[in-house]
C-alpha positions as semicolon CSV with decimal commas, in nm:
position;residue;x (nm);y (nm);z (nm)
1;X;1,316;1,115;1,132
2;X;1,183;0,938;0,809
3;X;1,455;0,855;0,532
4;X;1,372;1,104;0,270
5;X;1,305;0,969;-0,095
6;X;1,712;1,025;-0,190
7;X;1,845;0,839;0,124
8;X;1,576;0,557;0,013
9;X;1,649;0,529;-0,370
10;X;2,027;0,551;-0,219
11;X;1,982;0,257;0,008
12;X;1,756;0,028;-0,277
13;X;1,999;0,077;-0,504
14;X;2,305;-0,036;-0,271
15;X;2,059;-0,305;-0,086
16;X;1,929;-0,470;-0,459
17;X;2,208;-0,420;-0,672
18;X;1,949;-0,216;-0,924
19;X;1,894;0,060;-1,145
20;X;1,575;-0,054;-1,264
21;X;1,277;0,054;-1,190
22;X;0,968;-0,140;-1,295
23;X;0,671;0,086;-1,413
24;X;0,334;-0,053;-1,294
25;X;0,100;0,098;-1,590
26;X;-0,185;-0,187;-1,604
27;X;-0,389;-0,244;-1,939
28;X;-0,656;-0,483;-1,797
29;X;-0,649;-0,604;-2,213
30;X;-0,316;-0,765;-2,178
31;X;-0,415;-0,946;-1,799
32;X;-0,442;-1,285;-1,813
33;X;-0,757;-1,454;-1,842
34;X;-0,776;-1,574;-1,537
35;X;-0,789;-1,275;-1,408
36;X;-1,067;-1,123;-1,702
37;X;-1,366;-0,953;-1,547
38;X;-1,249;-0,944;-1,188
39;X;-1,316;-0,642;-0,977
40;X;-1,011;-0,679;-0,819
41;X;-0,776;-0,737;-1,123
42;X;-0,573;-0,451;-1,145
43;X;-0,468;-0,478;-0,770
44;X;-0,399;-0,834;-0,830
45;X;-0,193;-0,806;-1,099
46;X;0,044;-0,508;-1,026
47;X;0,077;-0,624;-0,650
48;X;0,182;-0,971;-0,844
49;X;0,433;-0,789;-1,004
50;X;0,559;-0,626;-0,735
51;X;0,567;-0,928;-0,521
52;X;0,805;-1,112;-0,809
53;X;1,024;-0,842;-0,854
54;X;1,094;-0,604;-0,545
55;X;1,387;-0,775;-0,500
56;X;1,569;-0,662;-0,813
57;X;1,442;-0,303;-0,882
58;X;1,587;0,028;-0,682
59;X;1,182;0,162;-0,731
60;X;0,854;0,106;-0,891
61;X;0,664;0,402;-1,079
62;X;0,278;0,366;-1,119
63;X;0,150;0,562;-1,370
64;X;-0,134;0,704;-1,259
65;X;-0,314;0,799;-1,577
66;X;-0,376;0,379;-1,617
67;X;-0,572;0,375;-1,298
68;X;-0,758;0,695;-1,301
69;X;-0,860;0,596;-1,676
70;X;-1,065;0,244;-1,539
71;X;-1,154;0,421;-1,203
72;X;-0,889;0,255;-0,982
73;X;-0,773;0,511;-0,775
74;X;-0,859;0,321;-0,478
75;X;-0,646;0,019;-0,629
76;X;-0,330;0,270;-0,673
77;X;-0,398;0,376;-0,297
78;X;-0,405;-0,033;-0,198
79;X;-0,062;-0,068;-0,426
80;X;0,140;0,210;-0,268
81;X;0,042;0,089;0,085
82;X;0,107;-0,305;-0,010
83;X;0,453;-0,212;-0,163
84;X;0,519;0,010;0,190
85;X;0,402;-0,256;0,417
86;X;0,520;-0,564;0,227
87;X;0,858;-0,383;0,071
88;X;0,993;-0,137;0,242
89;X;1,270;0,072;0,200
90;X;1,126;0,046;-0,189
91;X;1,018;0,400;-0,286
92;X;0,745;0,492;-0,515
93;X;0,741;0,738;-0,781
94;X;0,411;0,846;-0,889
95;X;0,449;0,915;-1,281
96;X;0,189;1,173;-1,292
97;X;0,371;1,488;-1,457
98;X;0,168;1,764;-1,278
99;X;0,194;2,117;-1,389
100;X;0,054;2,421;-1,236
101;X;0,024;2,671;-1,023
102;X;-0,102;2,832;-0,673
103;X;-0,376;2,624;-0,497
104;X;-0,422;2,357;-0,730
105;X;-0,045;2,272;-0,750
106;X;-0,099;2,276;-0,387
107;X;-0,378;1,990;-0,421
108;X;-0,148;1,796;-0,686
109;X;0,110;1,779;-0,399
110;X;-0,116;1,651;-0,145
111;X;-0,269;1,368;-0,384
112;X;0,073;1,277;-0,443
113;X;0,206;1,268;-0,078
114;X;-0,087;1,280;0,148
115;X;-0,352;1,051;-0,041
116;X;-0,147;0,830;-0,237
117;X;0,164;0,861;0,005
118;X;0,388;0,836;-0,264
119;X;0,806;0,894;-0,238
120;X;0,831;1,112;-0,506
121;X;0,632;1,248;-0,809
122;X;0,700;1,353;-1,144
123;X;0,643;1,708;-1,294
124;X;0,655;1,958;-1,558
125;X;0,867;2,252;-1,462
126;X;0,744;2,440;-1,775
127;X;0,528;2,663;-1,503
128;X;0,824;2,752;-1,357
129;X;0,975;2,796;-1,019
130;X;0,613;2,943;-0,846
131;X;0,463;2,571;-0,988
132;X;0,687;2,371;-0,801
133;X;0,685;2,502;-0,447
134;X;0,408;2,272;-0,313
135;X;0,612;1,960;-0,439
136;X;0,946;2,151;-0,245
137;X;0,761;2,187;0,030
138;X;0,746;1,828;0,128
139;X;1,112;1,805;0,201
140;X;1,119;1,451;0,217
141;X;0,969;1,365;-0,064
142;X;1,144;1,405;-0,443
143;X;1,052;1,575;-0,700
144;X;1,109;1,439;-1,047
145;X;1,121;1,742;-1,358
146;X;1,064;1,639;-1,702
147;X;1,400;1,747;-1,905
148;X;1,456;1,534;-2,206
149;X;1,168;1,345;-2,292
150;X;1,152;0,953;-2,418
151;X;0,918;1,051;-2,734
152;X;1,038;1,222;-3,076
153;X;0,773;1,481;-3,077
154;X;0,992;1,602;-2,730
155;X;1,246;1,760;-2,974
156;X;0,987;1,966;-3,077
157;X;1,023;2,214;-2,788
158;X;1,329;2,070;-2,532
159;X;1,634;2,097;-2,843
160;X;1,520;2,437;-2,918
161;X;1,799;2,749;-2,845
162;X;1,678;2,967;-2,562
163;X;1,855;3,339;-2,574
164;X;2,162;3,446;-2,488
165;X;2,302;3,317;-2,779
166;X;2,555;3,025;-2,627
167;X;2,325;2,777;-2,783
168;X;2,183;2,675;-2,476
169;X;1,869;2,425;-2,570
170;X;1,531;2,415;-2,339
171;X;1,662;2,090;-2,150
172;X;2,009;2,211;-2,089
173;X;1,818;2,528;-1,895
174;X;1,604;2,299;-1,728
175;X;1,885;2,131;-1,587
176;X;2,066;2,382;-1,457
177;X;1,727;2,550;-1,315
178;X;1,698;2,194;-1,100
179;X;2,024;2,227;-0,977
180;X;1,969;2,554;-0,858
181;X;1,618;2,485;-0,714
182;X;1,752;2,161;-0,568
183;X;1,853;2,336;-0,237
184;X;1,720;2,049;-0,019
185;X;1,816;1,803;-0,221
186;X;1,468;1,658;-0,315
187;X;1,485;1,723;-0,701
188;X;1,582;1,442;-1,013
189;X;1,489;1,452;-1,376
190;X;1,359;1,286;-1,641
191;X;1,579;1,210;-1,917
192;X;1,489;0,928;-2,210
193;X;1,692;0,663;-2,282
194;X;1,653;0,713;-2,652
195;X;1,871;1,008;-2,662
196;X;2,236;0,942;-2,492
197;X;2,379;1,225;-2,595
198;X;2,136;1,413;-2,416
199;X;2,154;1,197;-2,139
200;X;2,556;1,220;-2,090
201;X;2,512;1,646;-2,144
202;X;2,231;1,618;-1,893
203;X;2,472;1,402;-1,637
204;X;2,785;1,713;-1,675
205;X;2,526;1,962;-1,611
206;X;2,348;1,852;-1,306
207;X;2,652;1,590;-1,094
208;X;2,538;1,297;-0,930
209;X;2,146;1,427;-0,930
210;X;1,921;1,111;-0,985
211;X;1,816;1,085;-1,350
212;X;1,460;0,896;-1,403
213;X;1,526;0,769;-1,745
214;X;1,173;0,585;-1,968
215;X;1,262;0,426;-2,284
216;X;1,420;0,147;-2,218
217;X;1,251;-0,220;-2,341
218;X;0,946;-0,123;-2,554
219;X;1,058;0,167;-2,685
220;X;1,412;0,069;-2,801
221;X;1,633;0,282;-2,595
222;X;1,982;0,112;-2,605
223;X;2,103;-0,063;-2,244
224;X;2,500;-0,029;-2,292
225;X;2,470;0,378;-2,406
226;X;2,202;0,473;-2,161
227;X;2,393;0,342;-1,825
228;X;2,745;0,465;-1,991
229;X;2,590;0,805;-2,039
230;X;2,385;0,877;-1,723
231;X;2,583;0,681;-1,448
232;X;2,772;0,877;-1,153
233;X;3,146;0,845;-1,223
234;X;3,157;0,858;-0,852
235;X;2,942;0,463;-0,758
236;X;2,823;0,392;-1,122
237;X;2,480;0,472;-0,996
238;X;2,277;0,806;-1,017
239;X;1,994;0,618;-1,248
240;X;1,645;0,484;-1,205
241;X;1,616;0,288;-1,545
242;X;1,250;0,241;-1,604
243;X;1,090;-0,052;-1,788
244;X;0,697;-0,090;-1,807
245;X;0,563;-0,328;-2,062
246;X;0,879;-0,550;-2,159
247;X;0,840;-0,670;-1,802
248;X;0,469;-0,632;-1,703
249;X;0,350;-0,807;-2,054
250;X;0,655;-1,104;-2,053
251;X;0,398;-1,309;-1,994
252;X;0,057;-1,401;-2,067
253;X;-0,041;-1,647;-1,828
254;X;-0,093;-1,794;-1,509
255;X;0,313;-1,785;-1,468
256;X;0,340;-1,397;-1,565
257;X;0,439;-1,324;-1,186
258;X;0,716;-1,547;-1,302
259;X;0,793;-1,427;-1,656
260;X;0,833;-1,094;-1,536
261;X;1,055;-1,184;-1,289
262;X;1,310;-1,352;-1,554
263;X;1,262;-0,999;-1,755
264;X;1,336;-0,803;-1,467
265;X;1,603;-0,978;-1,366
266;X;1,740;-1,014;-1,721
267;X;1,743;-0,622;-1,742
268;X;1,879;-0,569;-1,406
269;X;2,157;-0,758;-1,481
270;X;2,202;-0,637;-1,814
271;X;2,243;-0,272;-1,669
272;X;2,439;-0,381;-1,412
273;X;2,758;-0,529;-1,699
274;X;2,750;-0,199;-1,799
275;X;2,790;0,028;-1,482
């Protein structure tokens, strides 16, 4: 039988000494010139990123919003297979935070697994159980819930008390709701690095449950608190520490392959002094 997408993230992060994950979210703006006005150039540049840094990262998370948006779906299709074929034992998360319900959460699943062949794929549980079903389904494959998002404008709704009156906030129920739909083991959240706190609550609630956690690199969240919030006491693992731009954009020209290798590898290492 396959490995399922938690015995894979298990193995990469054992196999590469990594937490990180590198988010592939191309902005064909910030390419380098060479690579201006090709047809090809958003393959070409995430599969160079991938290439330089597979070796360091425990997963890499295209965001498929950045390919739909320049009509390169087929070139997210091309990237999934290259990393499978050239990097196995690698798993892909597709960031594509699906949310709804009957037949056309049915269809999201199948994009995600079936068409794009993804590992895992991030959603919004706000739906509810009924929404995330088709992603359970596939019992190999993970499925990632939102919980405690990177942005400010997340503490809108996710800090808020929900009944009962123990003070229990939105992403503290959310939590607990993934460990109790997490009966095959497929489920993880999201949880942003720019809110420790969160992240450590988040960590007592749910045991050694992977945590995807953004915010790290562009959008400030802190290295030392993040890993000493959200690791497992058990291995010092339990994270998948994304960075997207502070690694993609390292680099502006014909060496950004290799500039985003040194990033990588700086934040891999910096994570890893802290675990």
């Amino acid at each position: 039988m396959p490995m399922t997408f938690i015995e894979t993230l298990t193995a990469a992060w054992a196999k590469n000494d990594s937490l990180l994950c590198v988010g592939l979210d191309p902005d064909p703006a910030k390419f380098p010139a060479a690579l201006a006005g090709r047809a090809d150039a958003i393959l070409e540049f995430c599969q160079n990123i991938v290439d330089a840094t597979a070796d360091l990262v425990c997963a890499f998370k295209p965001q498929i919003a950045h390919f739909s948006a320049c009509r390169a779906e087929a070139a997210l299709e091309a990237l999934i297979a290259h990393i499978h074929a050239r990097h196995p034992g690698i798993p892909v998360i597709l960031d594509a935070k699906r949310g709804d319900i009957g037949s056309t959460a049915e269809r999201y699943a199948r994009e995600a697994f079936e068409r794009y062949q993804a590992d895992a794929v991030t959603v919004n549980p706000y739906l509810g159980h009924d929404s995330l079903e088709p992603y359970l389904a596939w019992q190999d494959k993970g499925v990632i819930l939102l919980c405690r998002t990177s942005n400010s404008g997340g503490s809108d709704l996710q800090t808020l008390e929900v009944g009962g009156g123990g003070g229990e906030r939105l992403f503290e129920r959310v939590a607990r709701l993934a460990v109790d739909w997490n009966a095959s083991g497929q489920c993880a959240l999201v949880v942003g690095a720019t809110f420790p706190a969160d992240l450590a609550r988040v960590r007592e609630l749910t045991g050694d449950m992977p945590i995807l956690v953004p915010g790290v690199g562009a959008q400030g969240g802190d290295i030392a608190a993040t890993v000493k919030a959200g690791r497992t006491p058990k291995n010092g693992a339990g994270l998948i520490i994304s960075s997207s731009r502070a690694i993609l954009y390292a680099g502006g020209g014909e060496d950004h392959a290799q500039a985003a290798r040194r990033a990588a590898k700086e934040t891999r290492d910096a994570i890893n002094r802290w675990r």
